[in-house]
C-alpha positions as CSV (number, residue, x, y, z in Angstrom):
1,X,10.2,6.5,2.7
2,X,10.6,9.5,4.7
3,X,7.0,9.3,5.4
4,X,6.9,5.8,7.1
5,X,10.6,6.8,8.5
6,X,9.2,9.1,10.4
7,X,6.3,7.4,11.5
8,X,8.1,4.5,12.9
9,X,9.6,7.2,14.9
10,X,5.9,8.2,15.9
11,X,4.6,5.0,17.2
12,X,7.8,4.7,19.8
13,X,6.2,7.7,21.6
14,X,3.8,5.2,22.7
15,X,5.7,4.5,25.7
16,X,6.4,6.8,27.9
17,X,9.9,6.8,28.5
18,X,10.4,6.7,24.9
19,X,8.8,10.5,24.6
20,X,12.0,12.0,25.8
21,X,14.2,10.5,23.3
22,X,14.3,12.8,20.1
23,X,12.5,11.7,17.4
24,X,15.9,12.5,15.6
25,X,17.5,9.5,16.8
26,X,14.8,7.1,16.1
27,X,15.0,8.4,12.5
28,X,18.8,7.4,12.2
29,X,18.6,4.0,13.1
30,X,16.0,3.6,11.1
31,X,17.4,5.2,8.1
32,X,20.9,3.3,8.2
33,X,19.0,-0.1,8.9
34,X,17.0,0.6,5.7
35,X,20.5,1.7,3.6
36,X,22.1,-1.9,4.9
37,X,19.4,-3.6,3.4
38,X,19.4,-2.0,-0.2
39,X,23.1,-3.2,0.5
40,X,21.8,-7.0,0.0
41,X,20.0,-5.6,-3.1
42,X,16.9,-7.8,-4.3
43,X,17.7,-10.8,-1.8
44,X,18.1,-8.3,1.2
45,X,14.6,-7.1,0.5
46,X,13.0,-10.3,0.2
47,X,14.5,-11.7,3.0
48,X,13.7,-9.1,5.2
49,X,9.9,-8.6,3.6
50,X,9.5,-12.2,4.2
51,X,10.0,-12.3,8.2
52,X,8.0,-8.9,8.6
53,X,5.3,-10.3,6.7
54,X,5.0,-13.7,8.9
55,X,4.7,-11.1,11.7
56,X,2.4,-9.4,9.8
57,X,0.2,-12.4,9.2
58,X,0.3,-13.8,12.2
59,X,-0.6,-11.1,14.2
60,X,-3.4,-10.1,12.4
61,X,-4.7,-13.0,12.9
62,X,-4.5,-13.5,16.3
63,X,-6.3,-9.9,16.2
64,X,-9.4,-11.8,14.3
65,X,-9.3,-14.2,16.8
66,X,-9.5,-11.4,19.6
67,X,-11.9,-9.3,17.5
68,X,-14.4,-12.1,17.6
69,X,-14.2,-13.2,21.3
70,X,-14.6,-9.1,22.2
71,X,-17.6,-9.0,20.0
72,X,-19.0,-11.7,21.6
73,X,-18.1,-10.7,25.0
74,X,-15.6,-12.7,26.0
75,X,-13.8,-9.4,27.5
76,X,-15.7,-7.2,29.6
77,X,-13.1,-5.1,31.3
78,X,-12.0,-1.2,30.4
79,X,-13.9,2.0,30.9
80,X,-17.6,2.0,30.9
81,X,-18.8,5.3,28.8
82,X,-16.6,6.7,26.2
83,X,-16.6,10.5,24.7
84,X,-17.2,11.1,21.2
85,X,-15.9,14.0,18.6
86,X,-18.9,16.5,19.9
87,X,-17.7,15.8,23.8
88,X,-20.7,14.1,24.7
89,X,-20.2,10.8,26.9
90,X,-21.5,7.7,25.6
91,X,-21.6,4.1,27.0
92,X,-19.8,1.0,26.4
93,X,-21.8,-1.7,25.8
94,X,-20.2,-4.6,28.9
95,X,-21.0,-8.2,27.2
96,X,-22.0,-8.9,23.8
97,X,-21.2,-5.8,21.2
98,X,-22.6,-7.7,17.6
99,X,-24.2,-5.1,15.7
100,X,-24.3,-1.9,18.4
101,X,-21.7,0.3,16.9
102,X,-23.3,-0.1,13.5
103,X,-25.9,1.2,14.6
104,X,-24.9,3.7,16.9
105,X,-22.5,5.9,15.4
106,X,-23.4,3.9,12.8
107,X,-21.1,2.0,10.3
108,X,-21.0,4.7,7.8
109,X,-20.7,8.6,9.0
110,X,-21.1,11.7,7.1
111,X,-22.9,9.9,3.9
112,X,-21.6,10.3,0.7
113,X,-19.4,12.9,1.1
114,X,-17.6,11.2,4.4
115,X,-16.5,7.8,1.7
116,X,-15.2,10.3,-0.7
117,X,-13.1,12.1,2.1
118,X,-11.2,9.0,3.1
119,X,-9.9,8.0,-0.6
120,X,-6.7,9.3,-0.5
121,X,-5.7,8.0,2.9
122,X,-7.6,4.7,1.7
123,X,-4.7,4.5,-1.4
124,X,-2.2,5.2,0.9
125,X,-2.9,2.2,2.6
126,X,-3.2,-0.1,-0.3
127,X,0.0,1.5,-2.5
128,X,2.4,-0.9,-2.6
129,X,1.0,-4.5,-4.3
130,X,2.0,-3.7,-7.0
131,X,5.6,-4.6,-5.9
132,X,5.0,-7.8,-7.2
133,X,4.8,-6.6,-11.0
134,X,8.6,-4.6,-10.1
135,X,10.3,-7.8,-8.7
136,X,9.7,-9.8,-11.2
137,X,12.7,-8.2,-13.4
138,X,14.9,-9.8,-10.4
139,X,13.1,-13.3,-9.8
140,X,14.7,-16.2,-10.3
141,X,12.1,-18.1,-12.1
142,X,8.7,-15.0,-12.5
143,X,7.1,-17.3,-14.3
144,X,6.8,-19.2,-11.3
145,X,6.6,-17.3,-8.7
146,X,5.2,-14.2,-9.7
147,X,1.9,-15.7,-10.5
148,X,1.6,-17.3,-7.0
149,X,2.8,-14.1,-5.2
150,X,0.0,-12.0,-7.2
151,X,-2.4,-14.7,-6.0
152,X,-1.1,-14.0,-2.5
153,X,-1.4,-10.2,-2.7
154,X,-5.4,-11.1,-3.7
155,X,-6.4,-13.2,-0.7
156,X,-3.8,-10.7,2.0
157,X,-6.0,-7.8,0.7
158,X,-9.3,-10.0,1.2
159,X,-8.8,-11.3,4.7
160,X,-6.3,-8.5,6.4
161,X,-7.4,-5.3,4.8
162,X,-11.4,-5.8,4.5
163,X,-12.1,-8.9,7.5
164,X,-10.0,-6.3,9.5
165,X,-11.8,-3.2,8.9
166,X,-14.6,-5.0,9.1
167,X,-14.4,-6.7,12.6
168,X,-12.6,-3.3,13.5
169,X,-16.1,-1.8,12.8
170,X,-17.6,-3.9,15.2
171,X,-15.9,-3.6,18.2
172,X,-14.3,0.5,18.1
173,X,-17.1,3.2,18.2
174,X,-16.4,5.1,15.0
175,X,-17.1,8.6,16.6
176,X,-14.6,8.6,19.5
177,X,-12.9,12.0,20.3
178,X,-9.7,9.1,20.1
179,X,-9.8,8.2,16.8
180,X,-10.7,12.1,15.7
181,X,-7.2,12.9,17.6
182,X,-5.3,10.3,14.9
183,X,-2.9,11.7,12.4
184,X,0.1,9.9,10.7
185,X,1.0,7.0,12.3
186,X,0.1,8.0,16.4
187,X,-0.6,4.3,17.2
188,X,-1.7,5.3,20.7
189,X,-4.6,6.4,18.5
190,X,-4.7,3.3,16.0
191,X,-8.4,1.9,16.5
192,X,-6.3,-1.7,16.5
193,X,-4.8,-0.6,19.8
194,X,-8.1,1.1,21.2
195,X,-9.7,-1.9,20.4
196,X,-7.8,-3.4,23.2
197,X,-7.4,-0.5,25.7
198,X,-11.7,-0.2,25.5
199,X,-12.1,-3.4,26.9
200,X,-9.3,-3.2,29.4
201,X,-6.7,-5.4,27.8
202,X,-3.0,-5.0,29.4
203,X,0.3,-5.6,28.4
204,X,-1.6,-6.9,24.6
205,X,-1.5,-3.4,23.2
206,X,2.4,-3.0,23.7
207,X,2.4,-5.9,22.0
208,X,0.8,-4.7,18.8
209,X,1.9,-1.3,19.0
210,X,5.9,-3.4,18.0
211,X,3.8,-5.1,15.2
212,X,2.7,-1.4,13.8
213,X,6.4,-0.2,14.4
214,X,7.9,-2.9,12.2
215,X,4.9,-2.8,9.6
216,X,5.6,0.8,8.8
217,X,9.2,0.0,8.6
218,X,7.9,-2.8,6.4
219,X,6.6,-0.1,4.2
220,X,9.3,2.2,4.3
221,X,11.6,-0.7,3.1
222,X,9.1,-1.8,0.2
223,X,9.4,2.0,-0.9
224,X,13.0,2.2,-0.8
225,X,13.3,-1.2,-3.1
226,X,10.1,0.3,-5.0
227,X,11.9,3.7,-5.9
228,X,15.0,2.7,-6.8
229,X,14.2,-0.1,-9.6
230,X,11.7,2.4,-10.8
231,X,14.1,5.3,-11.2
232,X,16.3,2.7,-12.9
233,X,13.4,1.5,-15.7
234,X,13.0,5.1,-16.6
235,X,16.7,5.8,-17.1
236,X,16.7,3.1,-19.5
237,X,14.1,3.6,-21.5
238,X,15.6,7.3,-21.7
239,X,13.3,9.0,-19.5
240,X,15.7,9.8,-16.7
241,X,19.2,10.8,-16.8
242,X,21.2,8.1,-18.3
243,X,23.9,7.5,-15.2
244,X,20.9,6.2,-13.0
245,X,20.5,3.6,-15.3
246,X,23.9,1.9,-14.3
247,X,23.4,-1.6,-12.6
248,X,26.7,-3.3,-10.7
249,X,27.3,-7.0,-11.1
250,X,25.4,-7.6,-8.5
251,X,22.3,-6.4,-9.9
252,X,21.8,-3.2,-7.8
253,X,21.4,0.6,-9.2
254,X,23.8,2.0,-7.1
255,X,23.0,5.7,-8.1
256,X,19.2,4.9,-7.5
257,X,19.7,3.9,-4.4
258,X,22.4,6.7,-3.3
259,X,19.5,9.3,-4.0
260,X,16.8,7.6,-3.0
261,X,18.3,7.1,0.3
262,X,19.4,11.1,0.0
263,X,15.5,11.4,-0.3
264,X,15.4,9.7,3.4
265,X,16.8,12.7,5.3
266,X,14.1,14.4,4.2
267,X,12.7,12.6,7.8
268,X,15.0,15.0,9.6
269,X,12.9,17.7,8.5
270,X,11.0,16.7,11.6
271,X,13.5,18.6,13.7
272,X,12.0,21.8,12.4
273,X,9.2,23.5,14.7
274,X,6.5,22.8,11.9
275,X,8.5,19.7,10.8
276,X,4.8,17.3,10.7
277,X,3.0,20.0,8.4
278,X,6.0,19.0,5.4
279,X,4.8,15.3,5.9
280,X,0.9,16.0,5.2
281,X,2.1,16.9,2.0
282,X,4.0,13.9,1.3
283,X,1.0,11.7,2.1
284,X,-1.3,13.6,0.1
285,X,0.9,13.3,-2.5
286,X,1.7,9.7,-2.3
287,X,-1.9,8.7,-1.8
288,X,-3.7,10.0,-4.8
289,X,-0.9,8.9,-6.7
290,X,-1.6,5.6,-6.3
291,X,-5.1,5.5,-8.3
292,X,-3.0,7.1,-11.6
293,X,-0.3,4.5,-10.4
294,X,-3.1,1.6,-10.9
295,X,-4.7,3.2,-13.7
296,X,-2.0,2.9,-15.9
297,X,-1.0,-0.8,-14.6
298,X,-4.7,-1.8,-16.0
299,X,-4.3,0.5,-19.4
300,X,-1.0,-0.6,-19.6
301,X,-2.5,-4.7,-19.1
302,X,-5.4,-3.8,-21.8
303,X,-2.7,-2.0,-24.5
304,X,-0.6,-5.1,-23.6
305,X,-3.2,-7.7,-24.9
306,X,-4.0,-5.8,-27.8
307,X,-0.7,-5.6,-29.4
308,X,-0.4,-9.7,-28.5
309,X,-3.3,-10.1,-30.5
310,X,-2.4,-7.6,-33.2
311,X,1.2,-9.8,-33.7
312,X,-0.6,-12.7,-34.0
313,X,0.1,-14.6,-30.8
314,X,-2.1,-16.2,-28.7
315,X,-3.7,-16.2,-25.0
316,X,-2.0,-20.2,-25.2
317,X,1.5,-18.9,-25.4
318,X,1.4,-17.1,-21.6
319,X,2.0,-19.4,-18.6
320,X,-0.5,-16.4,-17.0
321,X,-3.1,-14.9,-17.6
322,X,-4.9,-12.3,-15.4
323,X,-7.7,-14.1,-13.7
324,X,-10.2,-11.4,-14.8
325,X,-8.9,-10.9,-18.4
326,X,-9.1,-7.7,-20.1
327,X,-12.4,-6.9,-18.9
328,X,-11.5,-6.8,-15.0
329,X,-8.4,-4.1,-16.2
330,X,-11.3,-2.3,-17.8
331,X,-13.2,-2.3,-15.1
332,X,-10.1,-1.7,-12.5
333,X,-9.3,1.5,-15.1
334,X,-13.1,2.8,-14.5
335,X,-13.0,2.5,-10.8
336,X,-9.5,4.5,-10.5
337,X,-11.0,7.0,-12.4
338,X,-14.3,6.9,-10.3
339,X,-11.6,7.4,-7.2
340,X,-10.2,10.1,-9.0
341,X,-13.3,12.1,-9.5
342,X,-14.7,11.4,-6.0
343,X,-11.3,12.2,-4.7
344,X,-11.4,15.3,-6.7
345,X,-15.0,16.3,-5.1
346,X,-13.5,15.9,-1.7
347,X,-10.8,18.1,-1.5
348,X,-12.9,20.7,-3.7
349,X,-15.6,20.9,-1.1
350,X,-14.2,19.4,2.1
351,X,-15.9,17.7,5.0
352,X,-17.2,19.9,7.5
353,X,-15.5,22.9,5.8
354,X,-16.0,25.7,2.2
355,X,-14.0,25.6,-0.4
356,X,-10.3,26.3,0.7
357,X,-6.7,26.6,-1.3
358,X,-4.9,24.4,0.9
359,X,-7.2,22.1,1.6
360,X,-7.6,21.0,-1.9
361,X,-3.8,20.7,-2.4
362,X,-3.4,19.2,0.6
363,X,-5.9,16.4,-0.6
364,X,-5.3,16.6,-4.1
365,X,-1.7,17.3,-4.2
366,X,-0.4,14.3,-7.0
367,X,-3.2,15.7,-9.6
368,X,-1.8,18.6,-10.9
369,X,2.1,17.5,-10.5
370,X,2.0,14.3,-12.5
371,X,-0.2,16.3,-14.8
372,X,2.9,18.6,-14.7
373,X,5.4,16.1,-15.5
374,X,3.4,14.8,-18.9
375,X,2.8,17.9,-20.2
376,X,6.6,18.5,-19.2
377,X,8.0,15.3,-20.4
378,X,5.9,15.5,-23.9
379,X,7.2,18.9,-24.3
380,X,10.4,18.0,-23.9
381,X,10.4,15.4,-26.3
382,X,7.9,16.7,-28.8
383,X,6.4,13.4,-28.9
384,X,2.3,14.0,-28.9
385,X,1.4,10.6,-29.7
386,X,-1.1,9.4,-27.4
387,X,-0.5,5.4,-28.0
388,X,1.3,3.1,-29.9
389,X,-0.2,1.2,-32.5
390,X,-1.0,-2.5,-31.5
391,X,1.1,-3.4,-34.7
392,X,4.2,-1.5,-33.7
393,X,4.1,-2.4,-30.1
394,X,7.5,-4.4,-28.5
395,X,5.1,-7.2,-26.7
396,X,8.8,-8.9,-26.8
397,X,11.4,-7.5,-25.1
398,X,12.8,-8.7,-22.3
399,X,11.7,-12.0,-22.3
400,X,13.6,-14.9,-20.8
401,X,11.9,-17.7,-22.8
402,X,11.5,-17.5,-26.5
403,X,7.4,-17.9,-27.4
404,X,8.0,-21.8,-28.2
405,X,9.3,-22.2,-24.6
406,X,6.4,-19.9,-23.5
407,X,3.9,-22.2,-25.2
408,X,5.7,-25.7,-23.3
409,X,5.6,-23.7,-19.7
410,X,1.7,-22.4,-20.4
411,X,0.8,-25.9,-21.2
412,X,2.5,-27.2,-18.0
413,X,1.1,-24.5,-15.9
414,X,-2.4,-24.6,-17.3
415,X,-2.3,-28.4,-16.4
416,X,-1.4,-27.6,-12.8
417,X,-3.7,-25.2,-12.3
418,X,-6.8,-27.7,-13.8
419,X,-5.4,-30.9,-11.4
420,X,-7.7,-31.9,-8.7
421,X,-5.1,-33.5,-7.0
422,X,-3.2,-30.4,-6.6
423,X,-6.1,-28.0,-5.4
424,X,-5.2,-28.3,-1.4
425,X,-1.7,-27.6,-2.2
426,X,-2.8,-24.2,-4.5
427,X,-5.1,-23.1,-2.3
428,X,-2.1,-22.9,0.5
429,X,-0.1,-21.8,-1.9
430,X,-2.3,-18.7,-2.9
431,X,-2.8,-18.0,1.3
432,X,0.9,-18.4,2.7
């Protein structure tokens, strides 16, 4: 949260009279905005997550929409050469763009080793679906609705994440000395916003420079909920101190929240003179941490269906089912580890650059500390068992429905899912 705090701060600087306002005061209003949400508990978040995310949606769409007439030449205004990383001036194609940037930097830079260098800012950018999995303990009906918001996660990653990049790819030269300059969140550097200032758009990338302001304050919001319910889980399964496992009658973990929110001043640290250098850090931390974050959510899946199976139930008793089954969290276990290891190779021998102390850490932060914490928390415990037996496994715990209720609502959603009639409506349903 202090992160994305801080770069909501960042992206006001876009404007020019906003550069003389102190980034300190930008972090305060931000910072008690966020606090008067976790007020509202679960329904404040959701609320609030559900207008930015129509935003969201919306404008990313109309970005498609603006992507496509560019690359087809429907805009032909801005400057006509660019300057790439090695200060060497380039031209900008006036008309129809299609393939030219594909080709020339070309679509994928620096081979093998360039993909492996851009892992850990890659997880950054896709932490937080998991969300869905942490708000079911506060949904009304999960069985419902956490299916379809799952589903939702799916096709938002599909169409916004790789239909972006990918019609970003066509219309912003990959090698300009612009996009070299970005770090954190300087939006006057986002390639969405260059996009619109290379083909002499005005007024437009204002416009989408508010969208990236309340995205990352999207984000920051999502961690804050994120945090808190996790610090909570841990507490009571006696693997935090047992006060932050208290929950008020409302449902909120007041002490989870109190420190999580302590963890937000953190953004102050900006003030300092070297204030941005404490924040590379944090992302390289909270990057790579989300490949072991996934990893475990896929063991976790495949242990999961192994101890149903060893109690005798059935794949008929769950209303859901993942769409892949246990082989797609096998497979989603071997890719995170694939990240890992390429990660791992990138911040050993860096881009550009010999092996280097910082560097590594500074790429490959999350490795060694959440190594730190296992050994530490096994230690602490003397419990070395790896796994627990399928046999002995709590599969049941927590459940709302008792497994003859569970078999009634599978039957009921498998025969929604199977209805032609109802195919328009789920296919909506699994977009919006």
């Amino acid at each position: 949260m202090p992160f994305e705090i801080t770069a909501a701060g960042i992206t006001l600087a876009f404007w020019e009279g906003s550069k003389d306002v102190n980034i300190g005061v930008w972090i305060t209003v931000f910072l008690v905005a966020l606090s008067a949400i976790q007020i509202f508990g679960v329904r404040g978040y959701g609320e609030v997550e559900f207008v930015l995310s129509i935003i969201k949606i919306v404008a990313c769409t109309g970005f498609f929409i603006l992507g496509i007439i560019i690359n087809c030449g429907g805009v032909s205004g801005g400057p006509d050469t660019y300057t790439n990383g090695d200060g060497l001036v380039k031209p900008v194609p006036k008309g129809y763009i299609g393939g030219y940037y594909w080709n020339d930097p070309g679509a994928f830079r620096n081979g093998f080793q360039g993909f492996c260098a851009v892992f850990v800012t890659a997880s950054f950018a896709f932490g937080g679906t998991e969300l869905t999995g942490l708000a079911a303990a506060e949904a009304l009906n999960p069985i419902k609705s956490i299916p379809k918001a799952t589903r939702q996660v799916f096709w938002r990653i599909t169409l916004i994440y790789i239909v972006g990049l990918a019609i970003l790819g066509l219309i912003v030269p990959a090698d300009s000395n612009v996009l070299l300059h970005s770090s954190g969140a300087h939006t006057k550097y986002s390639p969405f916003v260059y996009a619109m200032t290379l083909v002499g758009i005005k007024g437009l990338p204002s416009v989408f420079n508010v969208v990236i302001c309340l995205s990352v304050l999207s984000v920051a919001n999502s961690s804050a909920y994120a945090s808190t319910r996790t610090l909570q889980a841990l507490a009571a399964q006696g693997m935090a101190p047992k006060f932050l496992a208290y929950i008020d009658k409302h449902g909120r973990p007041l002490w989870c929240v109190v420190i999580q929110l302590a963890f937000g001043l953190l953004a102050f640290v900006n003030e300092a003179k070297n204030g941005s250098d404490a924040f590379t850090w944090l992302l390289a931390l909270s990057g790579l941490a989300n490949f072991f974050i996934w990893g475990t959510i896929c063991l976790s899946h495949i242990r999961f269906r192994a101890g149903w199976k060893a109690q005798g139930h059935t794949l008929d008793e769950l209303p859901y089912k993942a769409s892949f089954g246990v082989i797609g969290s096998y497979i989603g276990l071997a890719l995170n580890i694939l990240c890992l290891i390429a990660s791992f190779y990138a911040a050993l021998f860096p881009l550009g650059g010999s092996p280097d102390a910082e560097v590594f850490f500074e790429n490959f932060l999350a490795g060694p500390i959440i190594l730190a914490l296992y050994l530490g928390y096994k230690l602490y415990t003397r419990q070395w068992k790896l796994f627990i037996s399928a046999s002995e496994m709590d599969v049941v715990s927590g459940m709302r429905a008792n497994i003859g209720e569970l078999r009634g609502l599978a039957v009921e959603a498998n025969a929604e899912k199977g209805d032609v009639k109802s195919l328009p409506k789920r296919i909506v349903g699994a977009l919006f």
